[in-house]
Structures are given as C-alpha cells and as structure tokens.
N, C-alpha and C positions, 0 to 999 in steps of 0.2 A: 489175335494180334491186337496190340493195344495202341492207338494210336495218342500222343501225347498233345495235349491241346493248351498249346503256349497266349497263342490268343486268347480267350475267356480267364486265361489264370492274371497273365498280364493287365487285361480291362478290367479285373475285380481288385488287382493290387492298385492301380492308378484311381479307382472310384474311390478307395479304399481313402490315401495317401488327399486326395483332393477334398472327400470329408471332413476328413481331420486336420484339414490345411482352414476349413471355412467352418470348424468348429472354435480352432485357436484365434481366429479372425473376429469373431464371435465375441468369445470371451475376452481377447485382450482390448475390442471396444468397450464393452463390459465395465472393464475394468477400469478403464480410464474415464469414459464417463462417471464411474462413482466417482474416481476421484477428482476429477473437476469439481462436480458437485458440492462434494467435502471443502475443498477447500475455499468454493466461494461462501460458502456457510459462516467461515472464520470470522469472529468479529475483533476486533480491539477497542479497548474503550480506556481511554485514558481520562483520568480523575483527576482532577488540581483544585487543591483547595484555594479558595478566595484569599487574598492578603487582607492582613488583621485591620482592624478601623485606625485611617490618619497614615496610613501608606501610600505612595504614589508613585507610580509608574515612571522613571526616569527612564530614557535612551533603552527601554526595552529592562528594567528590571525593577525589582520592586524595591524602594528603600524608605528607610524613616526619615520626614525631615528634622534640617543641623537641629532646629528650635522649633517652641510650639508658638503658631501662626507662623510662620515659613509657607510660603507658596510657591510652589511649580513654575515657573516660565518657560515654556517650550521652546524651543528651537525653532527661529522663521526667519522670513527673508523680510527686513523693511528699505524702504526707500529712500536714498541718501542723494539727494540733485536727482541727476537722471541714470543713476545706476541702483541695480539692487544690490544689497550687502546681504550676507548672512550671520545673525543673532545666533550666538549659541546658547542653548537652555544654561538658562539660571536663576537660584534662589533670590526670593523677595522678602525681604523682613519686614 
C-alpha cells in the first residue's frame, strides 16, 4: 500500500516557489541598482563659444554696438530728491 505524502511534496513546491521569489528579488535589485548607477554616470557638457572681440552683453544677449566707441550703460536705479527712479540701459557715444 502506498501512501501518498501531500505534505513534503507541498513544503518542496512552496520552498521551491519562495526561491525563486528571493531569486527574482535578487535580480530585479540587481538590476536596478545598475541602472541608477548608469544613469548617475551621465554627464552633459555644454560648450559656448565666447562672443567675438567688441561685443557686449545687453539685457542678457550678446550684440554689436550702433558705432565704434559706443559704450554700454547698464540699467540702474539713481536717486532723484528722495525717491529712487529706474534708468534703463543705454548707449553712450
């Protein structure tokens, strides 16, 4: 007579199943750790070339001045009685 032994078959499918549960566990940290890794690696490097000689930096862009000796006056705030004004940049001949 053969007796069927459901217990040890069931504990070796469940040992089995829980393996392979903390193997894929395993691996998909694995995994992701490279790719963190990877990705903090990435660098960007952006490259701008200098503006030509006698260019000047207006309001954030680079332009030629109207004439040569033209000078920049920047935008400021001066003092008119007892209030401040704001000056907007402009060309000095």
């Amino acid at each position: 007579m053969v007796i069927p032994v459901i217990g040890i078959t069931s504990a070796r499918q469940h040992a089995a199943r829980i393996d392979r549960l903390f193997c894929m566990k395993r691996t998909m940290t694995a995994v992701l750790l490279a790719l963190s890794l990877s990705t903090a690696a990435c660098t960007t490097a952006v490259v701008a070339r200098p503006p030509r000689p006698g260019m000047v930096l207006v309001e954030g862009v680079w332009v030629v001045p109207p004439r040569i000796g033209a000078v920049w006056i920047p935008a400021h705030y001066e003092r008119v009685g007892f209030h401040r004004v704001w000056i907007a940049g402009r060309w000095r001949y």
